[in-house]
N, C-alpha and C positions, 0 to 999 in steps of 0.2 A: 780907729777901726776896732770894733769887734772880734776876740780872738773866737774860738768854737768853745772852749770852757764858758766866756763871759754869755754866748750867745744861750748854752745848752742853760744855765742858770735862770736868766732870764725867763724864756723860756718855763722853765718850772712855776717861777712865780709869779707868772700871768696865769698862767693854767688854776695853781693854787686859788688865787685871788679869786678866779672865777665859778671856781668850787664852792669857793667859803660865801659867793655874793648869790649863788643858790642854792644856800642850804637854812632861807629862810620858809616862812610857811604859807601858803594861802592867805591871798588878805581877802579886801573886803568886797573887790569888786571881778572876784572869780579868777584872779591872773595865780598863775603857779609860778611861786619863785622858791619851790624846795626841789628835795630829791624827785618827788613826781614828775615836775618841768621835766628835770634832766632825762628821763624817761621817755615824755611825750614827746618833743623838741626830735627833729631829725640832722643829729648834731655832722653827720656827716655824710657825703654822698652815698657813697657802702650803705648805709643803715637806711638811708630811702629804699634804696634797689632790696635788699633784705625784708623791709615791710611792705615793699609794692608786691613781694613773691611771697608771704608769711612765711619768714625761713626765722623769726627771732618772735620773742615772749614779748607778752606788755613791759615785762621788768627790764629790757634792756641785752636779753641772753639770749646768743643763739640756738634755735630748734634743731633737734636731732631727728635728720630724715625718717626715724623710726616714730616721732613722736606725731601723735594723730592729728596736732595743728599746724604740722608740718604742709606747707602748699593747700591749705584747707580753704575751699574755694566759696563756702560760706562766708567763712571768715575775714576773707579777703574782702569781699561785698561790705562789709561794715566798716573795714579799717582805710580804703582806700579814699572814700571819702575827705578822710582828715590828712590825708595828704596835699591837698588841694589847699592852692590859695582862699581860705572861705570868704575872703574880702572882696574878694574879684570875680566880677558877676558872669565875663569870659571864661569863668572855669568853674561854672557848677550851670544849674536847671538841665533840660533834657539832652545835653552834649555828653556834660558829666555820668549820666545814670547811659546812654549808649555805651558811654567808653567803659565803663566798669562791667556791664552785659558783654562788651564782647570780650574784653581781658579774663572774664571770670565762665568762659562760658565751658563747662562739662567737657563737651564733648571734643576741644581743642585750645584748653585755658592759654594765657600767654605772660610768658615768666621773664625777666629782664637777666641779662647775663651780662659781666664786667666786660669780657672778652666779646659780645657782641658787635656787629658790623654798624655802622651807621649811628652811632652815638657819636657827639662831637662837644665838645667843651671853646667856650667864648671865652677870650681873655682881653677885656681893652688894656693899652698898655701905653705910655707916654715915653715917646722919645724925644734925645733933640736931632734938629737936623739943622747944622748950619745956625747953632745958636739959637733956634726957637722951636717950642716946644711942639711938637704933633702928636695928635691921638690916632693907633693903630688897632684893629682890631686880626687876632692871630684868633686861627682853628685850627686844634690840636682834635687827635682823635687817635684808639687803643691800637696796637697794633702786638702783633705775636712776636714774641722774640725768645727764643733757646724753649725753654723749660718754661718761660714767664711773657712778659709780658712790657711793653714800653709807649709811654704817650708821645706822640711826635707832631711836628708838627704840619697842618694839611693842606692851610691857606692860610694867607695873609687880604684882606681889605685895606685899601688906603684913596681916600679919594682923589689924590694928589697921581697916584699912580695912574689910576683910570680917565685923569685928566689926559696923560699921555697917548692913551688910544682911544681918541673917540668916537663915534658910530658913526659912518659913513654912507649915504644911503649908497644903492644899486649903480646910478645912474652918474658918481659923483668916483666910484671907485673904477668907474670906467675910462677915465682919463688917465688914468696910473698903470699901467702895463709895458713888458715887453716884445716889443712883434716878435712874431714866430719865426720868421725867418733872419735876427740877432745873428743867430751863430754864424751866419756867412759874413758878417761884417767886427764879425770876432767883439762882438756883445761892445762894439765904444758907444753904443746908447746907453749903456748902464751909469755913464757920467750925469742921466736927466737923474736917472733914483739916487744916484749918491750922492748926489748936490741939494738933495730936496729931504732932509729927516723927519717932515715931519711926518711925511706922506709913505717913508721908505716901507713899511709893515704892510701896505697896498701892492708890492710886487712878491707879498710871498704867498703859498695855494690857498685858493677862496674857502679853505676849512682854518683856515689857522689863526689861533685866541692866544691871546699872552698869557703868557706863564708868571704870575705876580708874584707868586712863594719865589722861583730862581731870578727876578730884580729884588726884591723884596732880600735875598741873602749877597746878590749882591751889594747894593748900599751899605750893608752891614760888613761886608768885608772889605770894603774897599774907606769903610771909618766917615762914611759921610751920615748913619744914624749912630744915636748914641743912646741903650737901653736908660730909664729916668725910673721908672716904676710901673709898678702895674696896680687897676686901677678899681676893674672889676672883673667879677668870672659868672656866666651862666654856663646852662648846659641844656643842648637839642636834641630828644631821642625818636628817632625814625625809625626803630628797626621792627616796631608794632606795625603790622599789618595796617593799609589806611589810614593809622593814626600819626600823627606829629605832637608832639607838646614839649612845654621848657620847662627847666626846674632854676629855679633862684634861689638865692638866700633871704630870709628874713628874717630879719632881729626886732622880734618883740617878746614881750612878758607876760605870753600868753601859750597854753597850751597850741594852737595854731604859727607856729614861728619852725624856724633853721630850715631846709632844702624842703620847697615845695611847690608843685605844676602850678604855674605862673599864665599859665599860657594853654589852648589845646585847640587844634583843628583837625576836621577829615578831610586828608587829601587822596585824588585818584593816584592812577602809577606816574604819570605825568609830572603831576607837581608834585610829587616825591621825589623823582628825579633830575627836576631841576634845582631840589633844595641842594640835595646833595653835590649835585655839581656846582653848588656855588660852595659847599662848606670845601671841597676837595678841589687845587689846585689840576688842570691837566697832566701834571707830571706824577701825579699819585696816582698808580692800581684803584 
């Protein structure tokens, strides 16, 4: 095992390594593998959200509210662009130049904030369970905490889970009840729902959805999952008016690489609301 000395080491010399392996020069077929790359490259989430707001310099430095390219919404108009996946045809032609009109628009621009509502982070993650391995996918999303601030987690997906409740039409959920007047027979019908599990979740009120995040911690406490790794991370921001889009990572060796919208659609308040009701468990605010 790794002590925190051996990890913190390591650690340096990956980072080193990957200094020194971009701190060659422009070659011949336009790809930036110098100090410029490191520049251009949106090496971390922060530094997307900071050039989606123009709050940092072409060189890598943050903007001093006082400085005139500080949220300059010209400026913004040319740089947002290169934040975009340019390979994927989903995130550019007249989608593209909407979304950038409206984020950039005078008279109500629109700025991304950490501590923003409705930003959510993907993480697939492989556990085992029972010896084999399954793929989970966890939504984490910011939450306030003291003076600062903490990611927790919002939902869980697992097909496996969802296999346990599944969609029952109208006329099928009608068979599964309690009579109304139970209570004079001191409820000994309730031996038909207790005897019958698969069905028991049909005797509770015609509003009620499973709670996947509290099974999802149950398994986990009760030692029936077992974290393995994790595998990938995106991230989903809704808190634009209308708008939805993902940011990914990309590793290339090109000016167009590290955190960029992957993805962009306009949704009404509708499907905004159902996104978000999938990224956030019922037992989440």
């Amino acid at each position: 095992m790794f002590n925190k000395r051996s990890i913190f080491l390591f650690s340096g010399l990956f980072f080193l390594l990957i200094f020194r392996g971009y701190s060659q020069t422009l070659n011949g077929n336009g790809h930036l593998q110098g100090e410029r790359y490191l520049y251009t490259m949106n090496k971390q989430v922060i530094q997307f959200v900071r050039r989606f707001n123009m709050e940092e310099a072409p060189n890598g430095k943050p903007l001093s509210p006082n400085d005139s390219r500080y949220h300059n919404n010209k400026l913004r108009r040319k740089i947002l662009p290169y934040l975009f996946d340019l390979q994927n045809p989903r995130t550019s032609g007249p989608l593209q130049k909407y979304f950038i009109e409206d984020v950039t628009n005078p008279k109500h621009p629109v700025y991304l904030n950490f501590l923003d509502k409705n930003w959510y982070a993907e993480v697939s993650v492989t556990f085992l369970n029972d010896g084999k391995k399954v793929n989970l996918i966890l939504f984490l999303t910011v939450e306030k905490a003291g003076l600062g601030s903490k990611w927790i987690i919002s939902n869980v997906y697992d097909p496996q889970l969802q296999l346990l409740f599944p969609k029952e039409t109208k006329s099928g959920k009608m068979k599964y009840f309690l009579h109304p007047q139970s209570h004079e027979i001191d409820f000994m019908n309730l031996n038909k729902a207790l005897n019958d599990p698969q069905h028991i979740e049909y005797y509770a009120s015609t509003n009620y959805h499973p709670d996947y995040l509290t099974l999802f911690f149950y398994l986990m406490k009760k030692g029936k999952l077992h974290f393995e790794q994790i595998n990938s991370v995106k991230f989903y921001f809704l808190q634009i008016p209308h708008w939805y889009f993902e940011l990914k990572y990309f590793n290339r060796a090109s000016t167009n690489s590290g955190w960029l919208i992957s993805n962009l659609k306009y949704l009404n308040k509708a499907e905004k609301a159902r996104l978000i009701k999938f990224f956030r468990s019922c037992s989440t605010k």
